[in-house]
C-alpha positions in Angstrom: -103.0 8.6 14.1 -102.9 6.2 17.3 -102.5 2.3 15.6 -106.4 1.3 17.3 -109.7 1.0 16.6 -109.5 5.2 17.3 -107.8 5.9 14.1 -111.5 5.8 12.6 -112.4 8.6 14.4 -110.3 10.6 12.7 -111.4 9.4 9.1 -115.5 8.8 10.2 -116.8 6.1 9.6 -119.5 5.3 7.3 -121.2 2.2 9.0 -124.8 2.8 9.4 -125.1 6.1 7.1 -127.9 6.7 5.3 -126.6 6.3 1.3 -128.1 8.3 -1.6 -129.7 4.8 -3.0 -131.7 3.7 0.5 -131.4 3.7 4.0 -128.7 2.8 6.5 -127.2 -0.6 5.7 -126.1 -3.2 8.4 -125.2 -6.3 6.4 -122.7 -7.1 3.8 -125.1 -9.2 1.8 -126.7 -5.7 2.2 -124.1 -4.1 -0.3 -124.3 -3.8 -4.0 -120.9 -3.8 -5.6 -118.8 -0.7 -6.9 -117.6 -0.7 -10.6 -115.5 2.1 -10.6 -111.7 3.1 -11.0 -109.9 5.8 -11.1 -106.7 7.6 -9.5 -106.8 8.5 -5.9 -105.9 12.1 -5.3 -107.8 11.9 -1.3 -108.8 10.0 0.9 -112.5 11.2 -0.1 -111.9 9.9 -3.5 -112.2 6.5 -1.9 -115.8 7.2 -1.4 -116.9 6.6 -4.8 -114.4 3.4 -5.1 -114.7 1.5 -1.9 -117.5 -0.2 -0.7 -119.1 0.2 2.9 -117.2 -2.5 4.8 -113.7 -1.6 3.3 -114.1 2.0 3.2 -112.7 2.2 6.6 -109.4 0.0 6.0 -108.7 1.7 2.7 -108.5 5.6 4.1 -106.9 4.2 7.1 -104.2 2.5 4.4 -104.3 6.0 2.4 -103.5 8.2 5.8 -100.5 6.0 6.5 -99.0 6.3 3.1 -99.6 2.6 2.2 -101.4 2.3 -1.4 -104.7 0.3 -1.8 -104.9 -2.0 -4.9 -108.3 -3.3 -4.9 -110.8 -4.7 -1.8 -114.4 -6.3 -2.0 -116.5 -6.8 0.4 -120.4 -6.9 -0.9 -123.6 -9.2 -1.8 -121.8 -10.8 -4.7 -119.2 -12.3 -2.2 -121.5 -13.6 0.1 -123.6 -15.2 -2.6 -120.0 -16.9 -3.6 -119.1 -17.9 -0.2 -116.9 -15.1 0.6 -114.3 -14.4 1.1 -114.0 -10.6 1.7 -110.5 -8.7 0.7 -108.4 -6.1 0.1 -104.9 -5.3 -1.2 -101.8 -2.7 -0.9 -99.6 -2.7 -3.3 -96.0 -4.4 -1.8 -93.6 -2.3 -4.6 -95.0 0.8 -2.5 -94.4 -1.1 0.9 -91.2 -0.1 3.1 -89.5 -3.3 4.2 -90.4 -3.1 7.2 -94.2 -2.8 6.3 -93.6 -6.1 4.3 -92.2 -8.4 7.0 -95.6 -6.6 9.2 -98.0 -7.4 6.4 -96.8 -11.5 6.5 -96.2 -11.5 9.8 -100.1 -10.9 10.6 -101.4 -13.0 7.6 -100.6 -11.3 4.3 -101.0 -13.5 1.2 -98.4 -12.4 -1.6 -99.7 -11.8 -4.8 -97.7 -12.1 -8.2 -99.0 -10.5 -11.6 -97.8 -8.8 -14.1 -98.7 -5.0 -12.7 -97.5 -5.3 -9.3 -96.5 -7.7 -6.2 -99.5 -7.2 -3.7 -100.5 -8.4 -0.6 -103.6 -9.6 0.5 -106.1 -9.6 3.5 -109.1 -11.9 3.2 -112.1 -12.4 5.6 -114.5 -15.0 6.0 -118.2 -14.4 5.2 -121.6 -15.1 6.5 -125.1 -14.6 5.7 -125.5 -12.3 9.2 -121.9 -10.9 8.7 -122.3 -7.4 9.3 -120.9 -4.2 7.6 -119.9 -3.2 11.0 -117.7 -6.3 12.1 -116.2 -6.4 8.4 -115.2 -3.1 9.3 -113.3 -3.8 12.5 -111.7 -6.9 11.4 -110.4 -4.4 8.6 -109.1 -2.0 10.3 -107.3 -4.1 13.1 -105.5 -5.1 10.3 -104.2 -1.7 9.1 -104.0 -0.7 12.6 -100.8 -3.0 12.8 -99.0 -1.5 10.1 -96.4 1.6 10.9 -96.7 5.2 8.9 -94.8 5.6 6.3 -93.9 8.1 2.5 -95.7 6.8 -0.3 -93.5 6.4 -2.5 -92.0 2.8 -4.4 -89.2 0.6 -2.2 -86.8 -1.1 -4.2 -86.8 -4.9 -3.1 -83.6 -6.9 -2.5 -83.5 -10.4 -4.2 -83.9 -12.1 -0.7 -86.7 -10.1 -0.2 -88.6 -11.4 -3.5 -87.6 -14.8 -2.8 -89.3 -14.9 0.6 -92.6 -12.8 -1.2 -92.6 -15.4 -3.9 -92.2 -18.8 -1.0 -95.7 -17.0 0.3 -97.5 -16.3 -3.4 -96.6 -20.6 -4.2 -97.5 -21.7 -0.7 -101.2 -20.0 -1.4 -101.3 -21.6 -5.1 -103.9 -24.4 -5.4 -102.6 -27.6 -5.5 -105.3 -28.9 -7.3 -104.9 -29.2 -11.3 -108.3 -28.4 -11.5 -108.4 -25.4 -8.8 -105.1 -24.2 -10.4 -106.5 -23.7 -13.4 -109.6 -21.5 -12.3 -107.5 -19.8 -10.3 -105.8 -19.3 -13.4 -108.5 -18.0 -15.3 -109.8 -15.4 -12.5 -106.2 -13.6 -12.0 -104.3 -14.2 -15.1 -100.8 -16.2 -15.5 -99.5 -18.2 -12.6 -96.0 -17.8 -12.3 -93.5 -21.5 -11.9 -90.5 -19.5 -10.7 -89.2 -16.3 -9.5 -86.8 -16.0 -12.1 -89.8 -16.4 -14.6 -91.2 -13.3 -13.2 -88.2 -11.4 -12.7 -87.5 -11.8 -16.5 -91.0 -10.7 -17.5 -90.7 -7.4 -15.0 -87.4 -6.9 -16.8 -89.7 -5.0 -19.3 -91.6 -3.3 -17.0 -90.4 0.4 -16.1 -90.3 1.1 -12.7 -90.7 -2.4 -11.1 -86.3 -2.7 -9.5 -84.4 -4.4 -7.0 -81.2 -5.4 -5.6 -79.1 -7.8 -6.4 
């Protein structure tokens, strides 16, 4: 698939459908959230996982071998104040893919199931499903093809990941410990987290 906008052609897009509960949506504050999970076999498996605005981003991530982790993007977040999101999972990243996903904003992720990165996107009342969509998919678009399949990391590789995940860390004690409380344990060091994934089958890397 070309790396634009066109790629969506390919996987159609479901701005503006018609959806079994109502007619066609153009809003995000428009979108009731999905509470679902479950493996991904297809890209149409997405359709039952991902809402509207994402939808797009997540096949495109699927097509070019690069595993989704989670994404939101629906009335509960612009009650909040946004922001809009979605992650791929870095253990399943090529290298390459990783310096691509900083490189255009990616925000590491540490937790005990995987390293992730993140895309988030601001949100407004009159933020529509449409533009959510595109801003989405640009992202994506910039990220090469590749197997899905888990790429070991190299020690300088983590330590660069884990520079981003404390740069994005709230400073504030107060902050930090929300934060805290919404994803689970923060991590102090990388040798912390190394030591915990010691235990974890699968997760390796090169010294």
């Amino acid at each position: 698939m070309a790396d634009n906008f066109s790629e969506l052609s390919d996987i159609e897009s479901p701005v503006g459908k018609p959806t079994a509960e109502g007619p066609s949506l153009t809003y995000v504050r428009e979108v009731m959230p999905i509470n679902q999970f479950h493996g991904v076999r297809q890209a149409d498996d997405l359709d039952d996982l991902v809402e509207l605005p994402m939808l797009g981003a997540c096949k495109n991530c699927f097509a070019k071998g690069i595993k989704t982790v989670s994404s939101s993007a629906n009335q509960g977040d612009v009650e909040r104040g946004g922001p809009a999101y979605f992650y791929i999972d870095c253990d399943r990243l090529t290298p390459a893919n990783r310096v691509l996903a900083l490189q255009i904003g990616g925000k590491v992720h540490f937790d005990i199931y995987e390293i992730s990165i993140f895309f988030d996107f601001a949100l407004e009342e009159d933020t529509t499903i449409t533009a959510m969509e595109q801003a989405s998919c640009a992202i994506v678009a910039q990220l090469t093809n590749q197997e899905p399949k888990d790429y070991p990391y190299t020690l300088e590789e983590l330590q660069k990941l884990f520079e981003n995940y404390q740069k994005n860390l709230p400073a504030d004690e107060v902050e930090r410990e929300e934060f805290e409380r919404s994803i689970g344990t923060i991590f102090d060091s990388l040798e912390e987290y190394l030591e915990l994934m010691d235990e974890r089958e699968g997760f390796y890397y090169r010294p």
